[in-house]
N, C-alpha and C positions, 0 to 999 in steps of 0.2 A: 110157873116153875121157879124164876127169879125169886118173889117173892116168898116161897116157901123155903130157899136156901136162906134167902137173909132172915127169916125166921128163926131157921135155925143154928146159921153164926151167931143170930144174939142170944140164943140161947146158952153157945158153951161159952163166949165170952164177946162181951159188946164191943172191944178193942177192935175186933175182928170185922165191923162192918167202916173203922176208918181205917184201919192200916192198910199201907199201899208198898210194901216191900214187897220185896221177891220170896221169902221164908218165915213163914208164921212161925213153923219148930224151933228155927236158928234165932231166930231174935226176940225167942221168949214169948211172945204172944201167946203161946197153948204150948201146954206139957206134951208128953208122950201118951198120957192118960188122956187127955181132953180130945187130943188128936186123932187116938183111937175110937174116943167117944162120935166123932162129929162122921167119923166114916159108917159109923154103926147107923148114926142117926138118917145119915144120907142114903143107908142102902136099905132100910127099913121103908121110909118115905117115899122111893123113887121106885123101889122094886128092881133094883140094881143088883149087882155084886162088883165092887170096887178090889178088883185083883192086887196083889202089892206091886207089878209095876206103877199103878199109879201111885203111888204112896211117897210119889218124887216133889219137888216145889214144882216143878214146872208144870205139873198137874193140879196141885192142890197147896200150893203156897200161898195163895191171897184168893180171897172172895171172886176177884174176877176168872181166875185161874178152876178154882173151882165148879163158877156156874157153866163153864165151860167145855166143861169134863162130864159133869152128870148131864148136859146135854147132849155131847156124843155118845157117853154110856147109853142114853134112854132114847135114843135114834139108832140103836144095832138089832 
């Protein structure tokens, strides 16, 4: 599963598999488009649906924060 997320951060942008902040949106990393895109991509892949509470950093602001999230979405 890990592997198929960092798949596809490198796909919307490779920045995304070393930045280590708290806000990928806030500090430019990925647009509001890209952002969109990588939720699309996630819930395609995972067979999820990514609600917009998570759509917060503390859910989907960096890579780790991420794999973390679609692990509990894909564990309910």
């Amino acid at each position: 599963m890990e592997e198929k997320i960092l798949e596809i951060l490198k796909d919307i942008n490779e920045d995304l598999l070393t930045y280590s902040g708290d806000n990928m949106l806030d500090d430019g990393i990925v647009n509001s488009f890209s952002f969109i895109s990588l939720i699309s991509e996630l819930e395609e892949e995972f067979d999820v649906e990514i609600d917009e509470e998570f759509y917060e950093a503390e859910y989907l602001g960096n890579k780790n924060r991420i794999i973390s999230t679609i692990k509990m979405l894909c564990s309910k």
